[in-house]
C-alpha positions in Angstrom: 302.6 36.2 -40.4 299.7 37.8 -42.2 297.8 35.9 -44.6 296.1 37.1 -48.3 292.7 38.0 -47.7 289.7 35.5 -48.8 286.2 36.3 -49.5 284.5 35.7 -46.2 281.9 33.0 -48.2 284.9 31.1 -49.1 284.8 27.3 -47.2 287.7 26.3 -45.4 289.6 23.5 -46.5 291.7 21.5 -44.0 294.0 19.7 -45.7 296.1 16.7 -43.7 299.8 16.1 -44.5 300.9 12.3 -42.8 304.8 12.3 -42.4 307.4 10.0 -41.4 311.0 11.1 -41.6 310.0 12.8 -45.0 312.6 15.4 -44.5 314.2 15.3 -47.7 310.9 16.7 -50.2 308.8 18.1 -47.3 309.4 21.5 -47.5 308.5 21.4 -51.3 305.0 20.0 -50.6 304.3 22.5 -47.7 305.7 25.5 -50.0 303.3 24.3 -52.6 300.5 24.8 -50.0 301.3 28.2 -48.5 301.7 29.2 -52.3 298.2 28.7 -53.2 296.3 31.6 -54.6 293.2 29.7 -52.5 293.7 31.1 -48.9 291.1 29.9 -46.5 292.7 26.6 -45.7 294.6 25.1 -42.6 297.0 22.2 -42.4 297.2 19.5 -40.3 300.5 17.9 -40.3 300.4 14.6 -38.5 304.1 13.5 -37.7 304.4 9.2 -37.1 307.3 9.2 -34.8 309.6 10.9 -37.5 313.4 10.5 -36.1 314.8 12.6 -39.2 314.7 16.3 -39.2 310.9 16.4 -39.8 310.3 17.8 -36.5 312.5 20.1 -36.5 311.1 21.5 -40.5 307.2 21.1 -39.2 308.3 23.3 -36.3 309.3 26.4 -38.4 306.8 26.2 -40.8 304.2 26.1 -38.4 305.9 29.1 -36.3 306.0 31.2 -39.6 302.1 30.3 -40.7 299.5 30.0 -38.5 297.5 27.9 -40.8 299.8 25.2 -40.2 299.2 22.6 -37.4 301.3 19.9 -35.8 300.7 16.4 -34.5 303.2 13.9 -33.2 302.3 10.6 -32.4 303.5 8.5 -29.8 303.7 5.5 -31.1 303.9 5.1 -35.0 300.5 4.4 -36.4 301.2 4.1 -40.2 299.5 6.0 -42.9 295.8 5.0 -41.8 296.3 5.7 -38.3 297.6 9.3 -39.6 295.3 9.9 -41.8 292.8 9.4 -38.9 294.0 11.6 -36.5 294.5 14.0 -38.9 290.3 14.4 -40.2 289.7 13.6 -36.6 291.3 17.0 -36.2 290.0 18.8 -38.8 287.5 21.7 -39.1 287.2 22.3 -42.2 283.9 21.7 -45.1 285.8 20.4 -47.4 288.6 17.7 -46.6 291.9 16.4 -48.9 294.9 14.9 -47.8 298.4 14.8 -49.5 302.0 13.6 -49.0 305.3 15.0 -47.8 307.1 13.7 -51.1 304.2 15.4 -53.7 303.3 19.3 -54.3 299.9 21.4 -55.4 299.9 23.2 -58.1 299.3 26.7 -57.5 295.7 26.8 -58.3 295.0 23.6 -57.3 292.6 24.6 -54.0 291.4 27.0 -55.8 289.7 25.0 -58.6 288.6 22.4 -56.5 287.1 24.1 -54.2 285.5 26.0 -56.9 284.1 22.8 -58.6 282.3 21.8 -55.5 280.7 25.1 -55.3 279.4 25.2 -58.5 277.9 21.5 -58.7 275.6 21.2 -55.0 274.9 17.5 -56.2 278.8 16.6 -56.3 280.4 14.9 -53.3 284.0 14.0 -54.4 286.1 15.5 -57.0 289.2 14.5 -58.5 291.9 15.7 -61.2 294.5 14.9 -63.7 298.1 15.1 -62.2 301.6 15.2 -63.5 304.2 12.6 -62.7 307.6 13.4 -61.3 310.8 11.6 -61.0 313.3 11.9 -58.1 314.6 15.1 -59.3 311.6 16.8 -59.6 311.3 16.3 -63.5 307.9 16.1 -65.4 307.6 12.6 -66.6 304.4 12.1 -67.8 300.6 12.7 -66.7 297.8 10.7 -65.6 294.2 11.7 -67.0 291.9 11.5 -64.1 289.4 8.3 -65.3 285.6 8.4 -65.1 284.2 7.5 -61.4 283.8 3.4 -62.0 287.6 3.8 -63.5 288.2 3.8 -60.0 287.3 0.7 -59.0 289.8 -1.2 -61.4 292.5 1.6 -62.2 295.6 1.2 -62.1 296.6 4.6 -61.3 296.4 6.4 -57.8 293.8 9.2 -56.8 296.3 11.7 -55.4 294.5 14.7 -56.0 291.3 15.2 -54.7 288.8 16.7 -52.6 285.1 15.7 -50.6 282.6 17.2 -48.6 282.7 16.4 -44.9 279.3 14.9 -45.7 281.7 12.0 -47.1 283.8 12.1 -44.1 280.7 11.8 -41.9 278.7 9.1 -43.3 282.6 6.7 -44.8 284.5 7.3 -41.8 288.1 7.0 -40.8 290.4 4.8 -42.8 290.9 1.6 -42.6 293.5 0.9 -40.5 293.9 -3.1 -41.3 294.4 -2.0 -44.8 297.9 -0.3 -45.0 299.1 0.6 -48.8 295.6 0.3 -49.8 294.4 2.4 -47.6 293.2 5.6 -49.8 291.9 3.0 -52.7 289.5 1.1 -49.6 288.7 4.5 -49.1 287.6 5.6 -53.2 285.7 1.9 -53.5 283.6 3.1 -50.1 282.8 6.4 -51.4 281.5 4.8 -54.8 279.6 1.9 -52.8 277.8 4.5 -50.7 276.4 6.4 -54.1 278.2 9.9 -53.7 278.2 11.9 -56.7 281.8 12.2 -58.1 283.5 14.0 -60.8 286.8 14.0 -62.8 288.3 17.7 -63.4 290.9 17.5 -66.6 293.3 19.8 -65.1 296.8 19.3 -63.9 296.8 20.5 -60.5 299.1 18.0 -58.6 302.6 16.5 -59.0 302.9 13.2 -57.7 306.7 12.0 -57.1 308.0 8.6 -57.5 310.9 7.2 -55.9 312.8 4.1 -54.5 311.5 5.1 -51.1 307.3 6.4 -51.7 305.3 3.5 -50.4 304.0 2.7 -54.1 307.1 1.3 -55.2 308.8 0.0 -51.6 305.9 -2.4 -50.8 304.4 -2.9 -54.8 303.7 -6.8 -54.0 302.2 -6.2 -50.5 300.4 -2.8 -52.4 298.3 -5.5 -54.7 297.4 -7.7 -51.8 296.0 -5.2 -49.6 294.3 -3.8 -52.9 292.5 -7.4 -53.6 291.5 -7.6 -50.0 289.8 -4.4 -50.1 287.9 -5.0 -53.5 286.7 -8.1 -52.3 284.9 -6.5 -48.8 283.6 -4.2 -50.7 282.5 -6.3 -54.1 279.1 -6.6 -53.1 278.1 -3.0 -52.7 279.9 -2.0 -55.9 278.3 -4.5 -58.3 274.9 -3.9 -56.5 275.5 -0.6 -57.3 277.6 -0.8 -60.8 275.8 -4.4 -61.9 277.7 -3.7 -65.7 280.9 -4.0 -64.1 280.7 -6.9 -62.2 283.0 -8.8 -64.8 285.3 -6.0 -64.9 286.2 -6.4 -61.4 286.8 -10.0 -61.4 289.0 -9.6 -64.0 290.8 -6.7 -61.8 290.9 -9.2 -59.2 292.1 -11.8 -61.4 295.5 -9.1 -62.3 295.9 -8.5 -58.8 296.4 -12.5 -58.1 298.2 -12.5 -61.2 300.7 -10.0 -60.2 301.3 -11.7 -56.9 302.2 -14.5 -58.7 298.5 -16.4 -57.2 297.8 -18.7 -60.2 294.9 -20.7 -58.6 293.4 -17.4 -57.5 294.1 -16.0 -60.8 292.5 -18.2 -62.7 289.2 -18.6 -60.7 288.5 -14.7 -60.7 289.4 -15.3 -64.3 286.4 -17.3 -64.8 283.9 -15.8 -63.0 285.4 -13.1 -65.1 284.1 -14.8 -68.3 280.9 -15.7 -66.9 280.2 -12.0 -66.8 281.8 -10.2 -69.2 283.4 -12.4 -72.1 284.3 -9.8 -74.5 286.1 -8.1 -71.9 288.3 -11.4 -71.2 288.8 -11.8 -75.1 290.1 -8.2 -75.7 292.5 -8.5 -72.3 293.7 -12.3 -74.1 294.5 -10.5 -76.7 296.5 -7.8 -75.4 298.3 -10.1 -73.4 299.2 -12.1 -76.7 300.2 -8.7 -78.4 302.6 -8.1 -75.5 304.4 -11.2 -75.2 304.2 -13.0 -78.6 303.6 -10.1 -81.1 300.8 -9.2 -83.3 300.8 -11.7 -85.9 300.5 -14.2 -82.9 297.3 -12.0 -81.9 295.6 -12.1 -85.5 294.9 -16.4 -85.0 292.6 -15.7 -82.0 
């Protein structure tokens, strides 16, 4: 199949798709790649022992697009492991990943890509994206946050793109850390001091439904997220000293929401020891939500 022509200056991008049996909204997320007006990118699509009719779908799209690239694992690795063989495989300068449940927006490589080029100093780059339901229906969008919004948001970072410099110096992902995987991955980046920058377009749809891994495995999702936050919480308040309450408190919602009171609480006071204020506005929203606002005025 012939392929639109890019400027020969143009990096490639090499893009890795993980999948397991993610036949039902696959072919919408590859469409939404061979769609983009960007041109210069290959695919790496890194099947984990899919026994649905994903073999069958990666097989055709990569026999109609030579871009596209297929890996089947042996033995099923989870999402790190795929994630690893599929940058292990890569060639490109610039490295992304997505899922076989979300889709680009057409331009979406395009401005990235574009981003990187015009800002040397910038390592990482992120964007606002739309959310979907299981239909495929707009539901709302998430604003991209600023870099340390990263470190306590409470929002996923689905559309994105770094240098290989990143990949070279962060490494693989980390494959003890399964549903937190890509969030270990965003609190290395920022611990290592890479330049990073928030685009406020929509260029992604992100899909959620009973069976994405954000809503199947939510209480085992905050437990691997405090685990990774703590490894890393030295390097990130060396490096971001103002925030060092802010992530106890973020540790403190992650006990909370696994229902860890002890834990809870003492992240909750380290949290005041740091940042006060911080703990008095949270108090406050919390009494907003559950008692009302007149409750809230007494504190």
């Amino acid at each position: 199949m012939s392929q639109p022509q890019q400027p020969s200056e143009a990096p490639l991008i090499s893009i890795t798709l993980p999948v397991y049996n993610g036949a039902r909204f696959l072919p919408e997320s590859l469409a939404s790649i061979v769609a983009q007006t960007y041109t210069n990118w290959e695919l790496i699509c890194v099947d984990d022992t899919s026994t649905d009719a994903t073999p069958t779908l990666l097989a055709e799209w990569a026999a109609r697009d030579s871009r596209i690239r297929v890996i089947r694992h042996a033995v099923n690795q989870r999402l790190p492991g795929a994630l690893n063989t599929g940058f292990a495989a890569a060639r490109g300068d610039l490295l992304t990943w997505t899922s076989d449940d979300n889709r680009y927006r057409p331009n979406a490589l395009a401005t990235l890509a574009q981003q990187l080029q015009a800002a040397p100093a910038v390592a990482f780059v992120y964007s606002d994206y739309a959310l979907l339901d299981e239909q495929g229906q707009i539901t709302g969008v998430s604003v991209a946050p600023p870099p340390e919004g990263l470190i306590t948001g409470k929002e996923g970072l689905p559309s994105f793109f770094y240098r290989r410099s990143v990949y070279e110096r962060v490494g693989d992902y980390a494959a003890d850390l399964f549903l937190a995987e890509d969030y270990d991955y965003w609190l290395r980046v920022l611990a290592a001091g890479f330049t990073l920058l928030p685009i406020h377009q929509t260029l992604y749809e992100y899909r959620r439904h009973a069976r994405s891994l954000t809503d199947e495995y939510r209480g085992r999702t905050f437990e691997a997220a405090e685990k990774a936050l703590l490894r890393h919480r030295a390097g990130l308040t060396r490096r971001y000293p103002q925030l060092r309450g802010a992530i106890y408190l973020h540790l403190a919602s992650l006990a909370s929401w696994r229902g860890q009171r002890a834990s809870a609480a003492y992240y909750a006071l380290l949290g005041v020891r740091y940042s006060p204020g911080a703990v008095a506005l949270k108090t406050r929203a919390y009494v907003e939500r559950r008692l009302g606002k007149s409750s809230a005025a007494l504190l």
